[in-house]
C-alpha positions in Angstrom: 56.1 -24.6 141.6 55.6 -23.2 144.9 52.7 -23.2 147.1 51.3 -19.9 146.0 51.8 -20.4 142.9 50.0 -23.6 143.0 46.8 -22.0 144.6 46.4 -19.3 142.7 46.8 -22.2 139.8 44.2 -24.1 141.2 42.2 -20.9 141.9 42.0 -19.8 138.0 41.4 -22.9 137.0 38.1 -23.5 138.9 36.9 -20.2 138.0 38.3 -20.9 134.3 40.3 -17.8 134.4 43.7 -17.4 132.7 44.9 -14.6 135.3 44.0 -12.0 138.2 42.8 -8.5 136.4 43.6 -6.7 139.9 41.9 -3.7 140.7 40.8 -3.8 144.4 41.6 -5.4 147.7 39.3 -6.4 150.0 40.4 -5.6 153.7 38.4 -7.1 157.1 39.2 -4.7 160.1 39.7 -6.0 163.5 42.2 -8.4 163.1 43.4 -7.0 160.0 43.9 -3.2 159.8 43.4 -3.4 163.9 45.2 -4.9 166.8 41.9 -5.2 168.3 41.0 -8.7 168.3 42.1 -8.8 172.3 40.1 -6.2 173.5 36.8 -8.0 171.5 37.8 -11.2 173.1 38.1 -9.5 176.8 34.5 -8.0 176.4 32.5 -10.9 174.7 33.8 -12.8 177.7 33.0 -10.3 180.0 29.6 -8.8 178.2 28.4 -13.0 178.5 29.8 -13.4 182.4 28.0 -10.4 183.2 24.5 -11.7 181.3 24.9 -15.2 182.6 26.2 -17.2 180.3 29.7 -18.6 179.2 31.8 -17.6 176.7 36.1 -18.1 176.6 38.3 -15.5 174.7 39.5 -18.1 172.8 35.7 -19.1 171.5 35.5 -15.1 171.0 37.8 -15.8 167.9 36.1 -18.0 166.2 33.2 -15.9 165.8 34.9 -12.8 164.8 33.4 -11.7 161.9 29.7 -12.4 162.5 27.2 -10.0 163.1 26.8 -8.8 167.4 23.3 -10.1 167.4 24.1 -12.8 165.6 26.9 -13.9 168.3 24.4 -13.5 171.1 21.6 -15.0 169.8 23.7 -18.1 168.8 25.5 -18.4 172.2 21.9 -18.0 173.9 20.4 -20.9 172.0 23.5 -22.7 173.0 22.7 -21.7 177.2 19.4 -22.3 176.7 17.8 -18.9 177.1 15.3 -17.1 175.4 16.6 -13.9 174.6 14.5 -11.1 172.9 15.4 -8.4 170.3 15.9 -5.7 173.0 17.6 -7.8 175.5 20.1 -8.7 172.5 20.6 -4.8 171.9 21.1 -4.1 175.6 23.8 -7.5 175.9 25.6 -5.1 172.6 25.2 -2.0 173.9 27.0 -3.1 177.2 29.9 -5.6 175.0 30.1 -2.0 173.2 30.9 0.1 175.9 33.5 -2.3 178.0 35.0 -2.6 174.3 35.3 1.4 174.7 36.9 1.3 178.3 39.7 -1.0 177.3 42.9 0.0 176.4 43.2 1.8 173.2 44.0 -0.3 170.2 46.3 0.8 167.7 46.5 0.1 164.2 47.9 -3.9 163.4 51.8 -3.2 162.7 52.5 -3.6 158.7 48.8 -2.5 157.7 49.3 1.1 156.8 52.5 -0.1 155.0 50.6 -2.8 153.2 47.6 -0.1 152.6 50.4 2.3 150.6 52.0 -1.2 148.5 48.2 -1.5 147.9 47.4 1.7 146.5 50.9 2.2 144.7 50.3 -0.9 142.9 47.4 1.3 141.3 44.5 -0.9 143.2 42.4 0.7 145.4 41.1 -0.5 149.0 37.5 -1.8 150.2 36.6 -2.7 153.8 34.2 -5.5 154.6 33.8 -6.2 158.2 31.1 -7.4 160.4 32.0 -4.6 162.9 29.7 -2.4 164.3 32.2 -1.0 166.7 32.0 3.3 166.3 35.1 3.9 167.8 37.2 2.0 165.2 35.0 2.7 162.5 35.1 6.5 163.2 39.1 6.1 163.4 39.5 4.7 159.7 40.2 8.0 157.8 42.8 9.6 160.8 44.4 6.0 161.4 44.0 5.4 157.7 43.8 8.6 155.6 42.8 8.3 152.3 42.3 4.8 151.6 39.0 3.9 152.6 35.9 6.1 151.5 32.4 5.6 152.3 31.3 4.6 149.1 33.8 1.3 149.7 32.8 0.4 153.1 30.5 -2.6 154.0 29.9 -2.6 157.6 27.4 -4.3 159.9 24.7 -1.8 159.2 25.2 -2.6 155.4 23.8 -6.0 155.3 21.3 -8.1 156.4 23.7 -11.8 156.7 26.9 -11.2 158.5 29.4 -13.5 157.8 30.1 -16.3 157.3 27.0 -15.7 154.9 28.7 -14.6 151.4 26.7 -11.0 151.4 29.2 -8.6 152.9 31.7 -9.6 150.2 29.0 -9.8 147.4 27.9 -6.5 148.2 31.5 -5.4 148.2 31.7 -6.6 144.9 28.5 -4.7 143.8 29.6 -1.3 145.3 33.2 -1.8 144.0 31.8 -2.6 140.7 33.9 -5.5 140.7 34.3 -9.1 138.9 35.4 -12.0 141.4 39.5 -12.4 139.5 39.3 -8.2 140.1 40.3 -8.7 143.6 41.6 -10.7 146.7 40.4 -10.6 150.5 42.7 -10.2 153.4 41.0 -12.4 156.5 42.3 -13.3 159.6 39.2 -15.3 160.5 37.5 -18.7 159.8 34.2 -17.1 159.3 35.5 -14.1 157.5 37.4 -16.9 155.3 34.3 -18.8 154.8 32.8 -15.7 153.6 34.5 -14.4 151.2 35.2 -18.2 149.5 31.3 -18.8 149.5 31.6 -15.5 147.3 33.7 -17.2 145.0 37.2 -14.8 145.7 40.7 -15.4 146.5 41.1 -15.1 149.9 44.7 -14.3 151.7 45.0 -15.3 155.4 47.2 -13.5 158.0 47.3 -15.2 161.0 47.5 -12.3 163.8 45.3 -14.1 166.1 45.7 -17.6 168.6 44.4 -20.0 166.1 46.2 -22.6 164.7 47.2 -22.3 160.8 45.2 -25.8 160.1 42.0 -24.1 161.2 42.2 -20.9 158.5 43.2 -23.0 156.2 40.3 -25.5 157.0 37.8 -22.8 156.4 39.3 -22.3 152.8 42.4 -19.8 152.5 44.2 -19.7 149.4 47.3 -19.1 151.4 48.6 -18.1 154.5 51.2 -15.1 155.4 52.0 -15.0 159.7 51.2 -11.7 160.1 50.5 -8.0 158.1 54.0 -7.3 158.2 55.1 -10.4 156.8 52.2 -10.1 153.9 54.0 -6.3 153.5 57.2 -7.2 152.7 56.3 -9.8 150.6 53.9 -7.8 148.6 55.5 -6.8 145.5 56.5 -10.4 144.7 52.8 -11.8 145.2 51.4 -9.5 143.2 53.5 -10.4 140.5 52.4 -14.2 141.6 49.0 -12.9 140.8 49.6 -11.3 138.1 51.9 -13.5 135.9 50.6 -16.9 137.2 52.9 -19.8 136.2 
């Protein structure tokens, strides 16, 4: 038995399920349907130099996926500042707009592809991100058209724990109507990871990103493709994994 085949195994088993009864996937955003992880690296760096504190692009990915606020208020406990509500907003507001005045980011390569598989396996899509970012999240439906809908968004103004707390992807399951073996996530992030297995799902980890495998598999992946392409072409057959477990 493979590898895959032995998580999703393992996977039923602790949830005493017999098999998957797809209908959904769960999709994060930046790192996922985005090539945009660079740019959010570039200006937490630059948003924290600017503010006087410290923050490398390579610590920029491993918080991906948690709230703005959340980043700022953590890394300010960590400097040693005291940092109110308002100064937090401003510290945003500024990460926000040298977000905007970066180069523009395109779509990741394999995620509209991977989108159609989706949706011509008869499943449709759900985004759950921790973004906030408006001028990704007003892209979705030209980059994207006609897979995501309002109704199956969970954004940073949807919930009150970004992740890693489990209530993005529990509200996803809410609004999607959805049991836990109805669906799988697609992460590219620890946190997001953590997330979404503290929700009890099935997550799938692309790594698109500079972390090393060991640490997305550390923070509780299922499996682990190399990139969205990769995941594309190899999506027919892991749905059937999925589907027909062995």
């Amino acid at each position: 038995m493979n590898t895959t085949h032995q998580a999703i195994k393992k996977y039923l088993q602790e949830k005493e399920c017999e098999k998957f009864s797809l209908k959904a996937v769960l999709f994060d955003m930046d790192g996922v349907l985005y090539d945009s992880m660079p740019n959010h690296a570039y200006s937490w760096s630059k948003v924290m130099q600017t503010f006087g504190m410290n923050m490398t692009r390579e610590e920029a990915y491993m918080h991906e996926g948690r709230k703005g606020d959340d980043t700022i208020s953590l890394v300010a406990r960590r400097e040693g500042k005291d940092i109110c509500a308002e100064e937090r907003k401003k510290i945003y507001r500024t990460k926000t707009e040298i977000f905007s005045s970066c180069a523009e980011v395109l779509p990741m390569k394999g995620s509209v592809e991977l989108l159609r598989k989706v949706t011509e396996s008869g499943l449709f899509a759900m985004l759950v991100t921790g973004s906030g970012q408006p001028t990704l999240l007003d892209r979705l439906n030209s980059d994207f058209p006609n897979f995501f809908t309002r109704d199956r968004m969970i954004t940073s103004f949807d919930v009150k724990n970004g992740k890693p707390h489990p209530e993005p992807y529990l509200k996803a399951l809410q609004k999607g109507n959805l049991m836990p073996h109805e669906t799988i996530v697609i992460e590219n992030a620890p946190l997001g990871i953590e997330a979404a297995r503290t929700a009890g799902l099935f997550v799938v980890a692309v790594n698109t990103g500079p972390l090393p495998d060991s640490i997305l598999l550390d923070a509780g992946a299922n499996v682990l493709f190399a990139s969205i392409e990769a995941l594309a072409d190899e999506w027919e057959p892991f749905r059937d994994s999925l589907l027909t477990p062995e």
